[in-house]
N, C-alpha and C positions, 0 to 999 in steps of 0.2 A: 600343369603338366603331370603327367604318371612317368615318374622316374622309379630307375630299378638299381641301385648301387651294390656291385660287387665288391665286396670288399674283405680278407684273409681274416678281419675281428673286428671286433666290434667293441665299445668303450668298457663295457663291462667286462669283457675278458682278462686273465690276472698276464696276461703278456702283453696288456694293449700299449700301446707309445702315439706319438706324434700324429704319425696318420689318422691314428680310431681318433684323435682328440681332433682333426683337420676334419673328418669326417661328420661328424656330431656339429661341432661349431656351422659348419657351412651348409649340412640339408637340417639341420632343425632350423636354422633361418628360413629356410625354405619352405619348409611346411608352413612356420606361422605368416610366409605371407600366400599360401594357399594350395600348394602345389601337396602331392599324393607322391612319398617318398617309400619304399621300402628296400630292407638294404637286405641280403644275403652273403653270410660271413658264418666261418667256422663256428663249433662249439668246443665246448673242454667237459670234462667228467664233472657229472651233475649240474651241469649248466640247461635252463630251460628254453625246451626246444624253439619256442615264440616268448615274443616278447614286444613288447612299444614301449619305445626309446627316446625323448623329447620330439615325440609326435610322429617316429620314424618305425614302421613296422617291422619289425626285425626278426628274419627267419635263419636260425644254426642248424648246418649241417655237418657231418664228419667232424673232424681235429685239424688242426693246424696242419698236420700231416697228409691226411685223406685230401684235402679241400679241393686240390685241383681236379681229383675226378667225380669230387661227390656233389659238387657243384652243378654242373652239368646234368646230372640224375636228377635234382633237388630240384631244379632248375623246370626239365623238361615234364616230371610229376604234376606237380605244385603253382609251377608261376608262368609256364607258357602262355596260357590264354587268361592273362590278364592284361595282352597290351599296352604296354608300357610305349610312351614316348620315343623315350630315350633311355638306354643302357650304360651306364659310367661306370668304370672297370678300372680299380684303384690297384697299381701296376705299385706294389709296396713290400714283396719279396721277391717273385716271380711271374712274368706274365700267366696269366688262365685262358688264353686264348679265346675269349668270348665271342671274336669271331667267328669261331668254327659253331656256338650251340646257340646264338642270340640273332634275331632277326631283326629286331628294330634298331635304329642309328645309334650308334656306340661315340662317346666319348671317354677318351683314355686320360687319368689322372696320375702322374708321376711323381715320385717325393727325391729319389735319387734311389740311380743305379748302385751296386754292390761293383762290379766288374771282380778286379782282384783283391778286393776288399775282403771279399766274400772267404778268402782263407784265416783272416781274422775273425770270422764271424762264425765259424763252424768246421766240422771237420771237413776232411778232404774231397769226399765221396756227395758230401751234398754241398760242398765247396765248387768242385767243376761239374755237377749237375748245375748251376746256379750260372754261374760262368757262361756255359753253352747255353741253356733257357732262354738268357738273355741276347745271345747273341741272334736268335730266333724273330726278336720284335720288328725287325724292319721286315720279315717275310710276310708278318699275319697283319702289323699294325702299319706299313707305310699307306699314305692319306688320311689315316685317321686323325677326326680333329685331338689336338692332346691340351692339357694344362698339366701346367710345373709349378712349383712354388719356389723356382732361384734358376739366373739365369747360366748356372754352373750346371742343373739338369736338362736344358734346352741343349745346353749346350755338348753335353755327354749322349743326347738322343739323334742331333743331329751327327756326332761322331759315328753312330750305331748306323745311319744309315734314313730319320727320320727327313720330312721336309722343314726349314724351319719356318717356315709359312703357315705352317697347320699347326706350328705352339702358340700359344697362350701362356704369357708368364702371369700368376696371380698369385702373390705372396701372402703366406698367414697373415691374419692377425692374430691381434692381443684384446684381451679387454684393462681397459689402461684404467676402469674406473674399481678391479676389483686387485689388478696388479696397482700396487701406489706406495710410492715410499711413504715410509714412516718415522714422524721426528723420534730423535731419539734412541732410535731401535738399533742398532748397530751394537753388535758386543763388544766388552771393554777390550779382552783380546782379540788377535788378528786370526778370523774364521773364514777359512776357502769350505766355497760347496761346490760336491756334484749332486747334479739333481737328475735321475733315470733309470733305466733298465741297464742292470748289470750284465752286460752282455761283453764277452770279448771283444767287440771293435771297438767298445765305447772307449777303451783302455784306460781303465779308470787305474790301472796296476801303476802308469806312467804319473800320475797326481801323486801317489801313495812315494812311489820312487822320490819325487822331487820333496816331497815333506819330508823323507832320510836325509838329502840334500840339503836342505836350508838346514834341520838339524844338525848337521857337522858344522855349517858354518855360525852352529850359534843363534841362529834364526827361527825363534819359535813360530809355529801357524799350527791350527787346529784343523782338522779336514775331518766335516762333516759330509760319508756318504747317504744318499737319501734314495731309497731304491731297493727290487729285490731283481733277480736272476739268477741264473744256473753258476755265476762266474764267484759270486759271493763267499762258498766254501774257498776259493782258490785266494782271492783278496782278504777273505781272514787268514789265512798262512802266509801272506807277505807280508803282513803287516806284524806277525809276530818273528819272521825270517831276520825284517829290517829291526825288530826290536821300536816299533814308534805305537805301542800300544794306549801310550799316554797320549800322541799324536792324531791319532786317527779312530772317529769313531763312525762303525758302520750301523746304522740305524734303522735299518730295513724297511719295510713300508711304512709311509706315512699317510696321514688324513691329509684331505685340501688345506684344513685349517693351520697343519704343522707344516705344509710344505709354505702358504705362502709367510710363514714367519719365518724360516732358516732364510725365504727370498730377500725379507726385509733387512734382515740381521745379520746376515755375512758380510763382509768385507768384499769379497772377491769371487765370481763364480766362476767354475772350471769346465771345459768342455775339451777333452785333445783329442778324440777322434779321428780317424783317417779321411773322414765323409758324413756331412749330413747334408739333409734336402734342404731344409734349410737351418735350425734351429730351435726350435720351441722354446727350449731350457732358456737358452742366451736373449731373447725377446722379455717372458718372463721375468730374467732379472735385471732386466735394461728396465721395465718398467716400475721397477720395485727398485731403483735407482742403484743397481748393483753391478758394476764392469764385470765385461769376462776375460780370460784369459784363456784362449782358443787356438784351436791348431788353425796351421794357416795353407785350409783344403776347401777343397768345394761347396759351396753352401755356407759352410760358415765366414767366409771372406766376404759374404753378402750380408748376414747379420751381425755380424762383428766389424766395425767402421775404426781398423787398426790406428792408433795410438787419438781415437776421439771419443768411440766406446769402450775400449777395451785395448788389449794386445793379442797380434798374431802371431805362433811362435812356432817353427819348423816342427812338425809331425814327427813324434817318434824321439824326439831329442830330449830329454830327460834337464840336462843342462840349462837350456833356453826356455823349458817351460818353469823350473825353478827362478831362474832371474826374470821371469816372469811376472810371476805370483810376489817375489821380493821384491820390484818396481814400483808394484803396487801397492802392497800391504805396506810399504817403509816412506812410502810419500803421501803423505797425509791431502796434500794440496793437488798432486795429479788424481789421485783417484775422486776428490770431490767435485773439479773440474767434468771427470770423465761422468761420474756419475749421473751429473746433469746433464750431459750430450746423452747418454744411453736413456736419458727419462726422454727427452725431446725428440729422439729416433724412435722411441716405442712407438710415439705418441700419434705417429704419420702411419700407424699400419689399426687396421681395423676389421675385426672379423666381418661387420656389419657392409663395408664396400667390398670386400672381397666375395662376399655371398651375391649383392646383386651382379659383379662381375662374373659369378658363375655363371646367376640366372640368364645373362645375355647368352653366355657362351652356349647355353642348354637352350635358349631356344632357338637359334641358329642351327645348332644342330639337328634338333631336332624338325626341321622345317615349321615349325610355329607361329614363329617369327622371322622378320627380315632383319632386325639387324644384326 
């Protein structure tokens, strides 16, 4: 098949997350079993215009910003009469209504809606821009075939107005043979991580809080963040507001190499966001034999298998997520319990079935195939 993926970034971009990593994983599988992939996805300053990406052609246009209309232009110049299959439109900020500028059969990929999330995540003005966008997708996208990655996004699409007959649930995987706990490896003190992009919804402020929290009661933990974003200047001023400078150390970008060691070595990973598709981070360190300790919202109720991987602890509650983190880090024997259910949960998800599950779904759609 000649597949054509829209998508807002690309892996290499310095604000890529979940999706650019769902995106790579699942057509670079694709490619190497033969299939003709190119993706079109923003650029950023001095980023190179073309590029091939584990086998995935890869054309930037505009900024993060421009993309929904430069898309289109880039689009109608460049790649109209290269006939593509099938069109798959990675719906991961805002729909681009591909409908309106792509002729060949469209399949829509979903990770999770923003709804009123979306005021966490940015200001006001591109807040209810974002808000109303979405509330658009049932007018351009109903019967479109779609895949989700948790049944918490089906099920917020189907609220929107989708069919749920035309979802497809296909959850990430992991690769369990490079994620692997490590004997040993665990620090002698009690180390919570976040592992992502500093972005206001991630609420990383709420981890930071809860480590002032167990510090009053006596309760030391170290909280390693791992990650860069715009949010970062504001979480280094909490963290000297709370006075837990000795507490918390923000780390900024890491190598793969240093991410999957904090994976190994922590005690406890942290996740309280209000919303995710489904989780990366918290699979990640299920596989590297590490519980999380997760807000108990959409998508992560899917990766987080409350009190067997981890705990789930009311959103926003500062309180609950501190005797969260303390549950765990002070029971030596619950968390090594958990540890092994979050290695044995990883171990049932696989980038490798989720990519031929694409391939059916892609040729389906695209009349290729029957089934």
């Amino acid at each position: 098949m000649r597949i054509l993926v829209v998508n807002w970034l690309d892996r290499e971009n310095p604000q890529a997350g979940g999706a650019e990593e769902h995106l790579h994983q699942i057509f670079g599988r694709l490619v190497e079993e033969g299939h003709q992939v190119t993706a079109l996805v923003s650029g950023w300053p001095g980023c190179i215009g073309r590029t091939n990406l584990d086998g995935i052609e890869v054309h930037r246009t505009g900024s993060r910003y421009t993309f929904p209309v430069s898309a289109p232009k880039y689009y109608r110049r460049h790649l109209v009469g290269c006939d593509f299959d099938v069109v798959v439109e990675d719906l991961n900020k805002v729909p681009l209504f591909s409908p309106l500028w792509t002729k060949s059969p469209l399949l829509l990929v979903a990770h999770h809606l923003f709804g009123r999330t979306a005021f966490q995540a940015a200001n006001a003005p591109i807040a209810i821009a974002t808000v109303l966008l979405e509330r658009l997708i049932p007018f351009f996208y109903k019967g479109t075939p779609t895949v989700v990655v948790s049944e918490g996004t089906k099920r917020d699409l189907v609220d929107r107005g989708l069919r749920a007959d035309d979802i497809d649930v296909i959850p990430n995987g992991i690769d369990v043979t490079l994620y692997t706990p490590l004997s040993d490896s665990k620090t002698l003190q009690p180390t919570i991580l976040f592992l992502g992009r500093l972005k206001r919804y991630k609420r990383v402020d709420l981890i930071i809080q809860a480590v002032a929290e167990l510090a009053i009661r006596g309760i030391h933990v170290q909280l390693r963040v791992a990650g860069t974003g715009e949010e970062a200047p504001e979480l280094s001023k909490l963290v000297k507001r709370l006075g837990v400078e000795d507490r918390v150390e923000l780390m900024g970008f890491i190598k793969d190499s240093k991410k999957l060691e904090l994976l190994q070595s922590s005690w406890v990973h942290v996740l309280p966001s209000p919303k995710e598709g489904w989780g990366i981070s918290v699979m990640e360190a299920a596989a590297c034999g590490t519980p999380s300790v997760a807000s108990d919202a959409p998508g992560l109720r899917e990766s987080v298998l409350h009190e067997v991987t981890g705990l789930l602890v009311q959103h926003g509650d500062v309180g609950a997520l501190a005797e969260g983190i303390e549950a765990l880090v002070s029971d030596a024997k619950q968390r090594q319990r958990m540890s092994d259910s979050a290695r044995e949960f990883a171990e049932s998800f696989s980038w490798n079935v989720s990519a031929r599950r694409f391939e059916v779904v892609l040729g389906r759609v695209s009349g290729l195939t029957d089934d």
